[in-house]
C-alpha positions in Angstrom: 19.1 -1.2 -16.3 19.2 2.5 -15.3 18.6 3.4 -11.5 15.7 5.6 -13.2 14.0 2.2 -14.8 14.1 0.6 -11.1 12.4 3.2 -9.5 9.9 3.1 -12.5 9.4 -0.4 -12.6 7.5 0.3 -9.0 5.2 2.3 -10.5 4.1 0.3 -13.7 3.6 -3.0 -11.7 1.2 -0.4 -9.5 -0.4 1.3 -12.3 0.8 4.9 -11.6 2.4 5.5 -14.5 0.8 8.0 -17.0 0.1 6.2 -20.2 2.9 8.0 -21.9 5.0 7.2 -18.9 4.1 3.6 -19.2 4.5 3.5 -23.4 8.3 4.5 -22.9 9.0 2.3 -20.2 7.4 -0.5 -22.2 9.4 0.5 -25.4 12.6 0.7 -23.4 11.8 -2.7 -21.7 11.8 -4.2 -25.7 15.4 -4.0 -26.1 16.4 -4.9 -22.5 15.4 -8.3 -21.4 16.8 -7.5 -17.6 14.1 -4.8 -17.4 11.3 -6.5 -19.6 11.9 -9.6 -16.8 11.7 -7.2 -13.5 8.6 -5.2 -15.0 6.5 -8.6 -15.7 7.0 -10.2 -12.7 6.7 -7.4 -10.7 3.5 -6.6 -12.0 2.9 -10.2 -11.8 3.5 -10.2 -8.2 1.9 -6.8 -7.2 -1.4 -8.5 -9.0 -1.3 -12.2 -6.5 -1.0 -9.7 -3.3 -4.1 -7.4 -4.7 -6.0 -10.0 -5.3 -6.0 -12.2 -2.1 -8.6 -11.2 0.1 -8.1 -9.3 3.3 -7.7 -10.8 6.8 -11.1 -9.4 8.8 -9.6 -8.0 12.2 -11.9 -8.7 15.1 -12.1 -7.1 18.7 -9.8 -9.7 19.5 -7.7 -9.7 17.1 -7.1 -5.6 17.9 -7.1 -6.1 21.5 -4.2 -8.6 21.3 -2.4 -6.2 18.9 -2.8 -3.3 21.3 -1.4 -5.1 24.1 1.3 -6.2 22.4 2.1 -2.5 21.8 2.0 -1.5 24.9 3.8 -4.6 26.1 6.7 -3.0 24.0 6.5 0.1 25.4 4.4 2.4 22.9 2.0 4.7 23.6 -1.0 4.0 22.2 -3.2 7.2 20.9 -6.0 8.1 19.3 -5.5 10.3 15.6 -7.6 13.3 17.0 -5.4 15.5 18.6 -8.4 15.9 21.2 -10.2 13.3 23.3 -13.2 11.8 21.5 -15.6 13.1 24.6 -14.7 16.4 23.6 -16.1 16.1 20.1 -19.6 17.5 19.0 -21.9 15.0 18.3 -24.3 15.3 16.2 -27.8 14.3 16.5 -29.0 11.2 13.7 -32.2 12.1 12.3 -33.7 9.6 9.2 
């Protein structure tokens, strides 16, 4: 197996392949056990983790998370480059 088919194999078990893409890697994958292998249980793994359902994160949950951060020395900070008070707000009319 080619360096080039391990990089690919991330992308077919994702679905980011271009169907072309995906038709070559499959053909190749017909004559090489090895890559046929990695590609199916890849994709066979990347499907379990999609479809488990997503732990909710609660105010407590987030609080405990943010003081671990800072507990570690991090600096919390907001994405906006400016405080939130500084933001225009904009009036909600039905």
């Amino acid at each position: 197996m080619t360096e080039l088919q391990r990089q690919l194999i991330d992308l077919y078990a994702s679905n980011e392949l271009d169907s072309e893409a995906r038709e070559a890697l499959e053909a190749e994958a017909f004559g090489d056990p090895e890559l046929a292998h990695d590609m199916l249980t890849l994709a066979r793994t990347v499907e379990a983790i999609q479809s488990i359902d997503r732990p909710q994160l609660g105010e407590a949950g987030y609080e405990r998370i943010l003081q671990r951060l800072i507990q570690s020395g991090v600096e919390p900070r907001t994405e906006a480059p400016q405080p939130a008070y500084w933001q225009y707000q904009f009036p909600l009319e039905g």
